[in-house]
N, C-alpha and C positions, 0 to 999 in steps of 0.2 A: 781570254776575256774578249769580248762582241765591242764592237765600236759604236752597237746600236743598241738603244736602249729597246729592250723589248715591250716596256709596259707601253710607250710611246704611241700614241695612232699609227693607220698605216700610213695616213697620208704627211705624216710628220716623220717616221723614217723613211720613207722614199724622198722625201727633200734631204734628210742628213745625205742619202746615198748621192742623191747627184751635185751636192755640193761635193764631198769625198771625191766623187768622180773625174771634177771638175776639177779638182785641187791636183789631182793626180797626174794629170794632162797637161797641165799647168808643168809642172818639175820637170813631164818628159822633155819635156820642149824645150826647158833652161839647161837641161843637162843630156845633150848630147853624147859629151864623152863617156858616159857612161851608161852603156847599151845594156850587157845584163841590168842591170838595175830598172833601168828603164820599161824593157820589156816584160821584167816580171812585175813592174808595174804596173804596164799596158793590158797585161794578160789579169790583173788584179781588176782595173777596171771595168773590162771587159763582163765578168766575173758579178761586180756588182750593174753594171747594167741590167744582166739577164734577168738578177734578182729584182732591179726596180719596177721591169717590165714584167713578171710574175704578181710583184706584189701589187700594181696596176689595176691588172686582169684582177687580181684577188678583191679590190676595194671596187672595180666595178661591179662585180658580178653581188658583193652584198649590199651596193647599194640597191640595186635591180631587186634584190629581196624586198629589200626594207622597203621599197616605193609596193613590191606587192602585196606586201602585209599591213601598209598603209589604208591600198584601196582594198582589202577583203575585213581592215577595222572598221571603216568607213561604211562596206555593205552592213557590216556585222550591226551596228551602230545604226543604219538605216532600217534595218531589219527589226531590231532592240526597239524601234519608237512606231514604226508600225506594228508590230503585237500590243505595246501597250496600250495604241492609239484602239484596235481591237478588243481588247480588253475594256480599257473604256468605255467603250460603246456595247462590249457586250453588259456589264454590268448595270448600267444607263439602261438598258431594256427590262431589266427584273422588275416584276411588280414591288417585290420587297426590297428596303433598306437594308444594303450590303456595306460591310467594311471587312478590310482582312488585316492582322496585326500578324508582325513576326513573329521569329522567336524570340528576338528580344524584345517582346511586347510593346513594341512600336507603330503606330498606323501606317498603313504601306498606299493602305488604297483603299478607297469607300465613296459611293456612288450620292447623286442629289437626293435618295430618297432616304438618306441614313441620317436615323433623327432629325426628319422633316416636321415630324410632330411637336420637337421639343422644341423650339422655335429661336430660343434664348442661347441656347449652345451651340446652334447652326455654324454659326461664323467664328465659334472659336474651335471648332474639328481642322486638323492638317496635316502634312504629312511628320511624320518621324512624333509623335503626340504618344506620350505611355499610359497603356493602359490604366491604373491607378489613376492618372489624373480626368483617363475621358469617365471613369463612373464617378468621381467626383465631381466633375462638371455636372451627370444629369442629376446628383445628389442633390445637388443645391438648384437644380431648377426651380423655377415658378411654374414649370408644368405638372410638376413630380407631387401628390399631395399623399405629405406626409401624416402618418397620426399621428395625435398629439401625445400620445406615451413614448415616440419613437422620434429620435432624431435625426439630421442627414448623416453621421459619420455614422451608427447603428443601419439606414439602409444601405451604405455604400459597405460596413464590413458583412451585411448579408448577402450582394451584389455579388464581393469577390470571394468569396465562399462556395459559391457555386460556378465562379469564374476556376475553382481549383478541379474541377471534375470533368474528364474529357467529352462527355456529350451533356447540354442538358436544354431543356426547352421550360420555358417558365412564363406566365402574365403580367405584364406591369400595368397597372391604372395610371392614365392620366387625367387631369381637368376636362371639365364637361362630359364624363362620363365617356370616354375613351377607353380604349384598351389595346396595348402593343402585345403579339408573343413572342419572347424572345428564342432564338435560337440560338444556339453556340458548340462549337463543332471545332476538336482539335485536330490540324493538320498534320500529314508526314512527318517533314520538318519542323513540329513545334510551335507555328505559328497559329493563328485564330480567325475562325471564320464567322461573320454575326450576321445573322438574318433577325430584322424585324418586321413583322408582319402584322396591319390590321386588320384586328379581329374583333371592332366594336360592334358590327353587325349580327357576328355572331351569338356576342357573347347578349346583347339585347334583345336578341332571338332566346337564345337560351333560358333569361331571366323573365321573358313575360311569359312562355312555358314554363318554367318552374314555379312564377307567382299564381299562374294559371289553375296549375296542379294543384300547390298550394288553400288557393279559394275555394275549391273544388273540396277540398279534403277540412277544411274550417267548415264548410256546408254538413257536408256530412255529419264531421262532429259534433257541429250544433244540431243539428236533428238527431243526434243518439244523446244527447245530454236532453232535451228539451222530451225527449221519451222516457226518461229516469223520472222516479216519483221521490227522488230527492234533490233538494235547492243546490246547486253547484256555482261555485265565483273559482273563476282562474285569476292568479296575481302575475305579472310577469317579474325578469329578476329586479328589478327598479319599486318593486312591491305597488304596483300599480294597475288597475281593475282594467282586462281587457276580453273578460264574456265570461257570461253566466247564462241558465238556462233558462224555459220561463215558470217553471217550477220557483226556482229562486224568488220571482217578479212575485207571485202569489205568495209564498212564506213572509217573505220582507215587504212587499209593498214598494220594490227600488222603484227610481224614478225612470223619466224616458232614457232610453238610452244616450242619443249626443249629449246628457248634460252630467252625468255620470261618469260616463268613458275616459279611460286613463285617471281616473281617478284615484288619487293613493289610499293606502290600506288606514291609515289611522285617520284619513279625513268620513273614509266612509262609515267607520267605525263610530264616530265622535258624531254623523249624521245621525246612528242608531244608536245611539247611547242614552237618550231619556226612555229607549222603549222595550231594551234589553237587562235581564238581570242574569249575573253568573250566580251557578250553584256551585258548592261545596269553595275546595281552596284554589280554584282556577279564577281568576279575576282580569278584570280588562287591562289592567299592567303588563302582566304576566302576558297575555295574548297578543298586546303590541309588543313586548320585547322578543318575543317567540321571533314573530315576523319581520324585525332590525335586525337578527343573529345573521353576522356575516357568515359563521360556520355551520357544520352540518345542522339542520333543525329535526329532531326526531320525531315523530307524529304526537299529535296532540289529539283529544280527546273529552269531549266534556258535555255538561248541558246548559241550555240557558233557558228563560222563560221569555215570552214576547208579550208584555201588557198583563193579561190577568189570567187569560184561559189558552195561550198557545206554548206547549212546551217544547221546546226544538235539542237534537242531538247533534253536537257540531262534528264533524272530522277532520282534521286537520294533516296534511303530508306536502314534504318539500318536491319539486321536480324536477329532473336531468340539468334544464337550462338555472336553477335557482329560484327559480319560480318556484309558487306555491299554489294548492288547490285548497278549498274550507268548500266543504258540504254541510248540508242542513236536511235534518231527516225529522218530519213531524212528528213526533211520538208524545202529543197530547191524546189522544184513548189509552195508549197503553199504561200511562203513567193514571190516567185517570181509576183503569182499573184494578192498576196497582194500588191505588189510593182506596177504590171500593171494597176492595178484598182485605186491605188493611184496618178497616173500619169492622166490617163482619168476621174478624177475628182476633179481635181486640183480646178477647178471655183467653185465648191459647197461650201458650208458653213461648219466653219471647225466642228460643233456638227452633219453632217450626216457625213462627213471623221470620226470623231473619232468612229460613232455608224458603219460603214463600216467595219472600222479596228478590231471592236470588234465581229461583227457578223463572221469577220473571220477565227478570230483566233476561236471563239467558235466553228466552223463549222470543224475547222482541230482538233481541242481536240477529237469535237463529232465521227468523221474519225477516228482515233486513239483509238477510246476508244471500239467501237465496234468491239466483234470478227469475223474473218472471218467464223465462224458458224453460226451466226444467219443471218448474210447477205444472204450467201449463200441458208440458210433453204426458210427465206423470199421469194428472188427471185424463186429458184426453183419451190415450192411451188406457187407460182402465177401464173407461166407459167404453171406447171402440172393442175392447177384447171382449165383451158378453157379449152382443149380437153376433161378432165375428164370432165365436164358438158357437154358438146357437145353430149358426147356418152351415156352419163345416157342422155338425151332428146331424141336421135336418138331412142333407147332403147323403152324409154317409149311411143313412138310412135310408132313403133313397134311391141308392146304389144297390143295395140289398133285393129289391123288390125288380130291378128294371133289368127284361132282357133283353133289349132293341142294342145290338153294340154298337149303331146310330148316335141312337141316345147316351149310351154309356161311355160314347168318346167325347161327348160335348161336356157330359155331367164332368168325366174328369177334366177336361180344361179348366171345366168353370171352380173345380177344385184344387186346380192350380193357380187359376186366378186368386182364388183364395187365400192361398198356402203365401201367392206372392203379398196380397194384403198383410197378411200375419207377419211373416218376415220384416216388411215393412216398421210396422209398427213395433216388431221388436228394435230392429235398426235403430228406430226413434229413441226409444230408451237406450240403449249403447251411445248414440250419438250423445247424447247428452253429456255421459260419464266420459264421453270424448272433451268432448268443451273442458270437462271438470278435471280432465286428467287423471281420473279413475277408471278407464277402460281397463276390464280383463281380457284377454284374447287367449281363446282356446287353440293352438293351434296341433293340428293333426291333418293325416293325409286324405285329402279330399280329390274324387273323380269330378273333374271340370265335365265332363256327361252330365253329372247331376246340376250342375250349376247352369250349363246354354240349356237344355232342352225343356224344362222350365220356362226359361227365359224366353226361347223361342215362341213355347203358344202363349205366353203371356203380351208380347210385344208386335207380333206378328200382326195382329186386326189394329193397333193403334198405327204400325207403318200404314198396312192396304188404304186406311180410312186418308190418309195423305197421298196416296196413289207411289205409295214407295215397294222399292222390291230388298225385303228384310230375307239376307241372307246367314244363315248361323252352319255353321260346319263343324259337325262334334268334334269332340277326340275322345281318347282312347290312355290318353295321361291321366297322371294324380301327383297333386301337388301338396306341399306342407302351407297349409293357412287356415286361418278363422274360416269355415262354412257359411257363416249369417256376414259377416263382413265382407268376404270377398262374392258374396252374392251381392250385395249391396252394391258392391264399387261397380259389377259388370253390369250391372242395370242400370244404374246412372247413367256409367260410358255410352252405352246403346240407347237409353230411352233419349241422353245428349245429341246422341247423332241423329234420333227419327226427327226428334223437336227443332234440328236446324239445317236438318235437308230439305228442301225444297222441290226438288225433283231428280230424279236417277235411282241409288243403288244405295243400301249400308251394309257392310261386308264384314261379319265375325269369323274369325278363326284363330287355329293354337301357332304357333310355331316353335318347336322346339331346338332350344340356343345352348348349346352343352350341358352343363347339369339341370341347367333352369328353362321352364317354359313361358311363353309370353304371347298371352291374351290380346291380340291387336280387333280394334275398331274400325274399320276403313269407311267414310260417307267421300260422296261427291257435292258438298255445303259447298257453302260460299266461301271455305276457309278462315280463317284466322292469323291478320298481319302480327307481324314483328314487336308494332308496339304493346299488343294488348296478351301477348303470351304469358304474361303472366299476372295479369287483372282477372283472369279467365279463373285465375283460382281463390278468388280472394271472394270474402262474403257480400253478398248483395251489390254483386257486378255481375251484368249479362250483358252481350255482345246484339245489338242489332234486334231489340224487344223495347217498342215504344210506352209496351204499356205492361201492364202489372199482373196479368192473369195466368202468367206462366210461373209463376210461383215467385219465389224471393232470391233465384241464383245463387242456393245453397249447394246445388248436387256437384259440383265440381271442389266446393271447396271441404266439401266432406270427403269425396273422394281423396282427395289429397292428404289429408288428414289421417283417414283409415287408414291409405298405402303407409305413410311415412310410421302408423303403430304398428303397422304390420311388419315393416324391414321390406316392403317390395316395390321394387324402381318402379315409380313413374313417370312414361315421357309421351312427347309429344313432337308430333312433324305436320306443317300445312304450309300450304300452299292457296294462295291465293286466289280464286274464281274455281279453283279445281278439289278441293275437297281438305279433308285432313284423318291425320289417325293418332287416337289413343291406343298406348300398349300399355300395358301392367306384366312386370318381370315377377316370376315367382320358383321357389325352387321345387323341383320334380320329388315326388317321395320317392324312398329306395324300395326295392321289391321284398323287404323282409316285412314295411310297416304295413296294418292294417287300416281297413278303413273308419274312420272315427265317427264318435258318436252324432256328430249333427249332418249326416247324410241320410237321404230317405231311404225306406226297407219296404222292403216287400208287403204289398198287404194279404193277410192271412186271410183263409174260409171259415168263419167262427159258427157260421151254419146257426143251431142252436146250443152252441157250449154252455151259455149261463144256464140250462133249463131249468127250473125248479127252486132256484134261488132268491133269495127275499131281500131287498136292497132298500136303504132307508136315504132319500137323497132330500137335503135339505138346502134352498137357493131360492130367495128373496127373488131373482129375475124367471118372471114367467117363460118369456119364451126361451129363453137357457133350461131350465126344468123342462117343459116341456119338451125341445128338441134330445136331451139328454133320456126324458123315458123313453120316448119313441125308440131311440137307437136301442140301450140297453133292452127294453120289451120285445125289441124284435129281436133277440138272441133267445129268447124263453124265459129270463126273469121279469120278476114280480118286483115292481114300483112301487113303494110308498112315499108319495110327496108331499113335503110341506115348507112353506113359503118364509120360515119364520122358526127363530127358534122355539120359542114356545108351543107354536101349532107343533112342530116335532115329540116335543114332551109329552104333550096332550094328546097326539097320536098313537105313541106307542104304550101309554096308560090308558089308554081307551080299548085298544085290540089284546090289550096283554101278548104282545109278543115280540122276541127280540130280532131283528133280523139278521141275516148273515155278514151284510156287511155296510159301513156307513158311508156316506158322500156325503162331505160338510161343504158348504161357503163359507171361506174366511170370512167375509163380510156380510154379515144376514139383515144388516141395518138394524135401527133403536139403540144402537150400541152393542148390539150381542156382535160375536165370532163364535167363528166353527170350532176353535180351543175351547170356550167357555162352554160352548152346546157338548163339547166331547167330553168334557173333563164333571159334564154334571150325569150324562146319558152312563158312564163306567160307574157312578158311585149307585147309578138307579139299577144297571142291569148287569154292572161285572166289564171283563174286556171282551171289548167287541173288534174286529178288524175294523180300520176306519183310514179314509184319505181324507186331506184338505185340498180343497179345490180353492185355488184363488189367481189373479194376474201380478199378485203381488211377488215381485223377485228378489223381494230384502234376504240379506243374509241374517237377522234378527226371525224372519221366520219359515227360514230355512233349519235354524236351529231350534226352535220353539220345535217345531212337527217333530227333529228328531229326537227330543228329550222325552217328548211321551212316544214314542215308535211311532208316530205316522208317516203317510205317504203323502209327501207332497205332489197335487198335478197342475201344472202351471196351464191357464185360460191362453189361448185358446184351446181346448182340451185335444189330445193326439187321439182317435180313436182305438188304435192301435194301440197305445202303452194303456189306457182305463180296460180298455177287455183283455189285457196281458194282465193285468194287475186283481181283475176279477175272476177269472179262469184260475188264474194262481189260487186265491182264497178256496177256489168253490171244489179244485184238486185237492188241497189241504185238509177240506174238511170230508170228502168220499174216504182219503186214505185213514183218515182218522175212522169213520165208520168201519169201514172193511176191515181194518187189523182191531179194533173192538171188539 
């Protein structure tokens, strides 16, 4: 057993030892007589001496520690308040408001600009602050403007809901039209790191470009409503009047604008109500309750009368935002002469009255429902295709007679120029059924050879005349596509790039991309920026055209259009002061397919193959007749023309004789057609071969020709398929002689 308590300090067993010591020393001295004792006394003390002066050295040597682990706490400690002192001051520099919260979601540290904006919570931010309470703090700000369906404990659990996701960056509004973004960013260990940043600047930049836009695009609108020949009122969802077009101003008689505007749906209503009457069981009840239905509102549909003699068609449909639109469609004539025709067939039986009434009203929907661009295209387009045949026949008769191959390389441009008119105008008609969603697309393997070299003498004298150098580099591929479409698109791209070059170079060529080939455009233009890459394809937008005589900036967006019916990438790369390029991807044909029907063919020496044959061609347009005998006359047969069905009749009851084969016009004017002249000329002289010639490409009489067997030829006439199709006949009837 130890005399020293171990747990003891050292410096408190070293005093038991040299008391012990002491004591010991003490006894030697009292008791002399007795030596051994004494001595192994002495040697006892002895003993603990060495130990006290061990244990000495032991308490000096850790106190020498302890002073030096004093002064390296002390660096340590100085060092600790310089970094944070560092830290502070770095954080102090950020533009944006900084905090950082631990892991236990406590504030550690956050600079003067952290919610400098929120002005009212400023001075209750501090250290050791838990997260939950600092978003309720900005919850209940006075800077914080809340909506009125939304309360502060609803934004502060949206707040920490996005507090739960480790990165997320978000906008806050504040008063006077402020705006903070937040950032927030999970740390290694758990803790949180908040950037707020002002971005009122931007986001008021943003907003008066977007109202910008906005205005820009309300202008438009209103100029394509104010072009409808029907009265148009927009309601917004609050059912309150916020534009109409001035078609509308004309049907109703609305008043000026500021004193109308925002004005509610049943006020303006109850304006027009001594001057409006509903027909049938639609009534003004029904029509105001229509437009209160908080739920979906289905289209509505009706008529009303204006006063005594104006009959209007109303239409009625909800829109995306809950708004609504009502059109007004004048249909006092039709109604009128539905009313006249109802009066002069009074005696008829009342189931042809009712199919009357019904055919009429379909007949005014079918009016109405049609835009004035397809009509327009139609017609046009019918009258341009007889001249344009007239002079491709003129042409190719022409061609016949001339040996100068001078002349005969001009003649054929100028029949390429042509070919490119014709195509055109077919485009036009396609394009149409594009808008309508009816596009057919033939697609078969097409040699892009036939498609640039065309293209080239067509385009070539419209560059030179701008002082451009129009480069086209054939190839030697064939691709799967429409022929009239992807002609279309390539002359657009090109005649694009001569119309907004300026000066330098426009460079066509193929390059082939693994299965697929791709048609690139290259000009040296002014380019085309970033923001308008894609205005560039939108209807009636062009880049850098002050005025209106380059047409309406449709050819881009037809292009796009076509490719996207087609299935073929189109893109785009420019560069700004240095040029830009259209490419069109398309897939290569395989070497088993042949070439399809709408590529050009060979032209044949027809010399005099018609000779001696008698041809009866009947066509209202003189110079189409005439260019069409010239051509046919100059093969060796024999014309009979007549302008008219009847002159036809009378013609061939005058000469008594049939001819070998007939040429009708669908449209011979007075109301006759080439059916009706065919189906009367078979019962007068038996079956005769016979074609209909028309620019008409309905599939109504596509089927009509073939139910009585003719040959339909579509205007502009090919010359090549009418002298295959009469050579065939005039073959037909030799082999018929000879085996006779």
């Amino acid at each position: 057993m130890s005399i020293i308590n171990q747990n003891d300090p050292v410096e408190r067993q070293n005093e038991k030892l040299l008391q012990i010591a002491q004591s010991l020393m003490r006894r030697v001295e009292q008791k002399n007589d007795q030596s051994g004792l004494a001595y192994q006394q002495f040697e006892r003390a002895a003993l603990l001496e060495t130990q006290v002066r061990q244990r000495t050295k032991e308490l000096e040597r850790t106190l020498d520690l302890l002073q030096e682990s004093n002064a390296q706490l002390e660096q340590a400690n100085i060092e600790t308040e310089r970094a944070r002192s560092n830290i502070t001051e770095a954080i102090e520099t950020i533009d944006e408001g900084f905090a950082l919260f631990d892991h236990d979601e406590r504030l550690v540290l956050f600079n003067s600009r952290f919610c400098r904006d929120i002005a009212d919570i400023r001075d209750q931010l501090h250290e050791g602050l838990h997260f939950d309470d600092y978003v309720g703090l900005v919850s209940r700000s006075q800077h914080l403007p809340i909506p009125d369906d939304e309360t502060p404990d609803d934004w502060a659990a949206q707040r920490l809901s996005r507090h739960s996701r480790d990165h997320v960056v978000f906008n806050v509004r504040l008063m006077w039209n402020r705006w903070l973004q937040i950032s927030e960013h999970r740390t290694a260990r758990g803790g949180t790191v908040i950037l707020q940043t002002d971005v009122t600047d931007m986001m008021r930049s943003e907003r008066k470009e977007r109202d910008k836009m906005l205005h820009q695009q309300a202008r438009i609108l209103q100029a394509t409503l104010d072009h409808l020949n029907q009265g148009v009122c927009i309601f917004d969802h609050n059912n309150r009047l916020v534009g109409w077009n001035k078609t509308m101003n004309r049907i109703l008689a609305l008043s000026p604008k500021p004193s109308i505007q925002d004005l509610p749906f049943s006020e303006l209503l109850k304006k027009l109500e001594n001057e409006l009457t509903f027909h049938g069981d639609f009534d003004h009840e029904r029509l105001i309750k229509w437009a209160n239905r908080r739920s979906r509102r289905g289209r509505i549909a009706f008529e009303i009368t204006r006063g005594d003699a104006q009959t209007l068609s109303v239409f009625g449909q909800e829109m995306p935002d809950r708004g609504f639109v009502i059109s007004f469609t004048d249909v006092t004539s039709e109604r009128e002469a539905a009313r006249a025709l109802s009066k002069m067939n009074e005696t008829l039986e009342r189931g042809v009255i009712a199919r009357t009434e019904e055919l009429g009203e379909a007949l005014a929907e079918a009016e109405r429902a049609n835009a004035s661009k397809s009509r327009f295209v139609a017609a046009a387009s019918h009258d341009l295709l007889q001249p344009l045949s007239a002079a491709k026949l003129f042409m190719s008769s022409l061609s016949d007679r001339l040996q100068d191959p001078d002349a005969l390389g001009v003649l054929g441009k100028a029949e390429n120029a042509l070919l490119g008119v014709e195509n055109i105008i077919e485009a036009l008609l396609d394009i149409s059924k594009l808008d309508a969603g009816k596009a057919a697309f033939d697609m078969q393997p097409v040699p892009l050879s036939a498609i640039l070299s065309p293209l080239r003498d067509e385009l070539t004298p419209m560059a030179r005349a701008k002082g451009l150098d129009l480069t086209i580099i054939d190839s030697s591929l064939s691709v799967v596509s429409d022929p009239g479409y992807l002609r279309r698109i390539v002359q657009n791209l090109i005649a694009n790039a001569v119309k907004y070059t300026h000066e330098g170079r426009v460079i066509v060529g193929v390059r082939r991309n693994g299965a697929s080939a791709r048609v690139e455009v290259w000009d040296t233009g002014p380019g085309i920026a970033e923001t308008d890459r894609q205005t560039i394809f939108q209807e009636f937008e062009r880049l850098n055209q002050p005025t209106t005589s380059d047409g309406l900036g449709l050819g881009l967006a037809i292009v796009e259009r076509a490719a996207r019916g087609l299935g073929h990438d189109l893109s785009m790369w420019s560069s700004v002061g240095r040029g830009s390029c259209f490419s069109l991807n398309m897939p290569i044909a395989s070497i088993g397919q042949t070439h399809g029907r709408g590529l050009p063919k060979v032209t044949a020496d027809w010399g005099n193959a018609l000779e001696g044959m008698i041809v009866l061609l009947a066509e209202n347009d003189v110079a189409f007749a005439n260019a069409m005998t010239l051509m046919i006359e100059s093969h060796g047969a024999e014309v009979l023309s007549a302008h008219s069905a009847q002159e036809a009749i009378d013609l061939l009851g005058e000469i008594q004789l049939v001819p070998d084969v007939l040429l009708l016009d669908y449209q011979l004017g007075s109301g006759a057609s080439g059916l009706d002249l065919y189906q009367d000329l078979l019962t007068q002289h038996g079956p005769v071969p016979a074609a209909i010639i028309s620019a008409d490409r309905s599939k109504e009489l596509q089927q009509a020709c073939a139910d009585l067997s003719l040959r339909l030829l579509a205007k502009p006439v090919d010359k090549e398929k009418l002298l295959s199709f009469l050579s065939a006949i005039k073959d037909t009837e030799t082999l018929y002689l000879v085996s006779g």
